[in-house]
N, C-alpha and C positions, 0 to 999 in steps of 0.2 A: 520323691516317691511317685510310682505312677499312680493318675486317677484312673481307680476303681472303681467306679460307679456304673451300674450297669445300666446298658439301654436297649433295649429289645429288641431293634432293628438290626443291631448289630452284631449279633451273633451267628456263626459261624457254624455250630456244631453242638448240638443239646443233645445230653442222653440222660436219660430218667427210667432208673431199675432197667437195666439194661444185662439182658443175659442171653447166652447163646450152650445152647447143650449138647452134646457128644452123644456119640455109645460108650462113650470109655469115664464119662463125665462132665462136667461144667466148665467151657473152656474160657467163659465171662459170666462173671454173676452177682446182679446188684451193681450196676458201672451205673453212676449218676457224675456229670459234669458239664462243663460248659467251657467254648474256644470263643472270644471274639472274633472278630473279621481282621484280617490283615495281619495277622501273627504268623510267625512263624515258630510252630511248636513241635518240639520233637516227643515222641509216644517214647520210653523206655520201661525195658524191663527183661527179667532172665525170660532166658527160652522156655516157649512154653506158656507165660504168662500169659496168653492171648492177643498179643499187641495186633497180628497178623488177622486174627479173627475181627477185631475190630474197625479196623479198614475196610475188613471186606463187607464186614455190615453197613456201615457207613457211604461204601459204593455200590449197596447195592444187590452185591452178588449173594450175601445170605441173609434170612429172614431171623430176625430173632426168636427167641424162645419165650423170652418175658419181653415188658416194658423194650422204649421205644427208643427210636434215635432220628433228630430230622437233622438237615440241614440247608441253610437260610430258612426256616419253618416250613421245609418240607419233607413228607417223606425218601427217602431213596430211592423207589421204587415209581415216584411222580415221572413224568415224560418229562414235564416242565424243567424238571433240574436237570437230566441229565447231561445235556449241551455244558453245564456251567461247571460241571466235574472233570477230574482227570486224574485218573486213577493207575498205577504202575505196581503191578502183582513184583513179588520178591524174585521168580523166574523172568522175569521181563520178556513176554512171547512173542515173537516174531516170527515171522514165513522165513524160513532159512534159506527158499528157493528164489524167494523174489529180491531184485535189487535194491539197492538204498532209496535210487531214484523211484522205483515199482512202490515201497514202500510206505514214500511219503505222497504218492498218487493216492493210495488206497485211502490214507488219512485223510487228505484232501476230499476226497468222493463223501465219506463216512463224516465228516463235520462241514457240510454247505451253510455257507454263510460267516463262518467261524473261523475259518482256517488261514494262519498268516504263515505263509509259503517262506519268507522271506528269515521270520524266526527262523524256522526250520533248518536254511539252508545258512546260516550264520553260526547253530549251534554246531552245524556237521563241519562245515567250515574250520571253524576254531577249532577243533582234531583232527582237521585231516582227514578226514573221510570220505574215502573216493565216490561219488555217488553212484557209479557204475559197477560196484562190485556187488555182490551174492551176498546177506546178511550173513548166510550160513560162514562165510568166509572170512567176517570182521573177529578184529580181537575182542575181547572180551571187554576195553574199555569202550573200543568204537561200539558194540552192538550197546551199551548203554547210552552212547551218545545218541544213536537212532532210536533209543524208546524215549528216550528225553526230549529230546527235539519233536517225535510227535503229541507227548503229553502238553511241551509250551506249546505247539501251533494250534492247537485245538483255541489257546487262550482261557481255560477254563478261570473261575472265580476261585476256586478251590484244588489246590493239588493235593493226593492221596499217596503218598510214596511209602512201597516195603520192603523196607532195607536197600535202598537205591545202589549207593556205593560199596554194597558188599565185597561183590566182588573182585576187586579197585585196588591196584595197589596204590601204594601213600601218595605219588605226586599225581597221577590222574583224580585219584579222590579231591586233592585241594584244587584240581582244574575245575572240576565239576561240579562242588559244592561251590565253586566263586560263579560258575555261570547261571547254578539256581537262583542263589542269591541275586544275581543283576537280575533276571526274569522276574523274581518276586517281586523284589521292591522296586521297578521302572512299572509294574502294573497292578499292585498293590493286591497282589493274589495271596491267599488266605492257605497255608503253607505245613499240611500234617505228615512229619516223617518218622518212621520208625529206624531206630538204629541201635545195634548193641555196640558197639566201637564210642563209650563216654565221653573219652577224653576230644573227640574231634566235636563235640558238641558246643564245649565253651565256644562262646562268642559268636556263633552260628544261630542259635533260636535265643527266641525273647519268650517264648511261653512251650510250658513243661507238663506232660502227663504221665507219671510213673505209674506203672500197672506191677502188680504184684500176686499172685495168688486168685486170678483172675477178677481183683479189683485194684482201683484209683486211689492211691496210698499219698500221691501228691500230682496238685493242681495248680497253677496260677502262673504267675509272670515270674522268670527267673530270676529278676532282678529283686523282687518284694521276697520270694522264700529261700533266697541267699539269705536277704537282711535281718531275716526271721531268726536264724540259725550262727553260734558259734562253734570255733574247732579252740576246744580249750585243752591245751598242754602246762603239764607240770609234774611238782614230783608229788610221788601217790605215800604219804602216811601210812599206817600203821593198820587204821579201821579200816572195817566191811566197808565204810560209807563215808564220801565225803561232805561233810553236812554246808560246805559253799557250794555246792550245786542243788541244796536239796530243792532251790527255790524256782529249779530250771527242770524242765524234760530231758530227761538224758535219752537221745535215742540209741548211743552205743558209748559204752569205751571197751580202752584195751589198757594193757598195761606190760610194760617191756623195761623188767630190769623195776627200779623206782619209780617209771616215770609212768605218767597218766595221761591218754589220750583220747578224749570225748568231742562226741557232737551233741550240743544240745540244743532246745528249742529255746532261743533265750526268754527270762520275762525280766526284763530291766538289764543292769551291767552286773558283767559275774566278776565277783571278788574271790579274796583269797590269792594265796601261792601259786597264780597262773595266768597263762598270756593266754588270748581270748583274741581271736582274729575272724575276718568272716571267711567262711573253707570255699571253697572253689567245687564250682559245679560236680567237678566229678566226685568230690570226698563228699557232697552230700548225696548223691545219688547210692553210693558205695556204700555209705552209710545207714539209710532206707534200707536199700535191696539184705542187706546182713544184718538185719535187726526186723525181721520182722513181725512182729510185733507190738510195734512203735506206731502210736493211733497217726490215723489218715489228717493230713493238713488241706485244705484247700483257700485257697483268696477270695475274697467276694466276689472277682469276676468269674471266677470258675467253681462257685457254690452252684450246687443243683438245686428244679426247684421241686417243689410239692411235686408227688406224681399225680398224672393225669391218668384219664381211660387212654389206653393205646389205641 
């Protein structure tokens, strides 16, 4: 298991009663949680949940409503951080006019002292990306390779990504989730991606923030709230209630035919008429999102703490 013990230098991303408000309503409300440095964490959650919003408070671009959010213990809105951010809106915006090469000039100008040309021009590289063409002109996976290539050159400490690979078909997506990955982990960059596409997550992030209902319903290292959690299959008796799970949290079952299929939160090993496996990232995510309300789980290292004055 991983050590959880938390240490305060090392955090990545604190938010404490953290809310953001609409005309239409509360698009985040009451978000407390915590990212250490150096994860790579994916935000999920159905459309809507705020994943988007939270990003963008995070980088900066909106002010909260309530309670606060820093990162490395600073505000967003500090001068000081924002060199050490890199943040990629779900539109990924570019000058449609200017070329690839014009493009990563401007980046250059725009991060002095910062900027490593040579990223840049390895990411565009590895696709193929002419650098003498019109952004407006690139396909739809090269114009994401040009906003990724300037989010790495910057070199920030933390990357902010919404919905990067959306819209990607299947093998560009495994192109360009494998070249994030080298970027992160060769510079140990601190890695928040939102994505609704589950199943490309397995094996991708080590640390998890499900939003729901514009709150934090789970938290912590993927690998501690897998181990938390069984997918117990069998056949379903007779009664309202199976009294071999009463000892567990049932976050959902279903039932098909005789058979019974639940996730639960274990506490100890589940007996009885049934096989009891640990479920896979996407059947506990599946499982959250379609039960909700099934109480919030978080790890030590992503408990929030007391709130402060903001």
């Amino acid at each position: 298991m991983t050590d959880l013990t938390y240490q305060p230098d090392r955090t990545a991303v604190e938010a404490v009663g953290l809310g953001c408000k609409r005309w239409r309503g509360w698009a985040l409300r009451d978000c407390s949680f915590r990212i250490p440095t150096g994860r790579v964490c994916a935000l999920v959650g159905p459309n809507g949940a705020g994943k988007s919003t939270l990003l963008a408070l995070a980088a900066g671009l909106r002010r909260p409503s309530e309670g606060w959010i820093e990162l490395f213990g600073h505000r967003p809105d500090d001068p000081e951080l924002r060199p050490r951010v890199g943040y990629l809106a779900q539109d990924k915006p570019l000058y449609p006019n200017l070329t690839v090469r014009e493009t990563l000039r401007v980046g250059r100008e725009l991060n002095p002292g910062r900027w490593d040309q040579a990223t840049a021009e390895r990411v565009l590289g590895e696709g193929k990306v002419p650098l003498g063409r019109r952004v407006g002109a690139l396909s739809g996976g090269q114009r994401t390779r040009v906003a990724l290539a300037l989010v790495f050159a910057k070199r920030p400490e933390i990357l902010l990504l919404d919905e990067p690979m959306s819209d990607l078909d299947p093998l560009v997506q495994h192109e360009m989730t494998a070249a994030l990955m080298t970027e992160a982990a060769e510079h140990a960059t601190t890695v928040v991606m939102s994505s609704h596409v589950l199943a490309s997550l397995d094996g991708i992030c080590d640390y998890l923030l499900l939003i729901s209902g514009g709150r934090v319903r789970l938290a912590g290292e993927v690998e501690d709230l897998l181990a938390t959690h069984s997918l117990v299959v069998g056949r379903k008796d007779g009664s309202a209630h199976q009294p071999e799970l009463a000892p567990h949290t049932v976050i959902e079952s279903r039932t098909t035919g005789r058979q019974l299929t639940a996730l639960v939160r274990s506490e100890g090993p589940v007996t009885g008429p049934y096989e009891a496996v640990e479920p896979s990232l996407e059947e506990l995510l599946l499982g959250y999102l379609r039960s909700t309300d099934a109480p919030s789980l978080f790890t030590p290292s992503a408990e929030p703490r007391t709130r402060r004055a903001a």
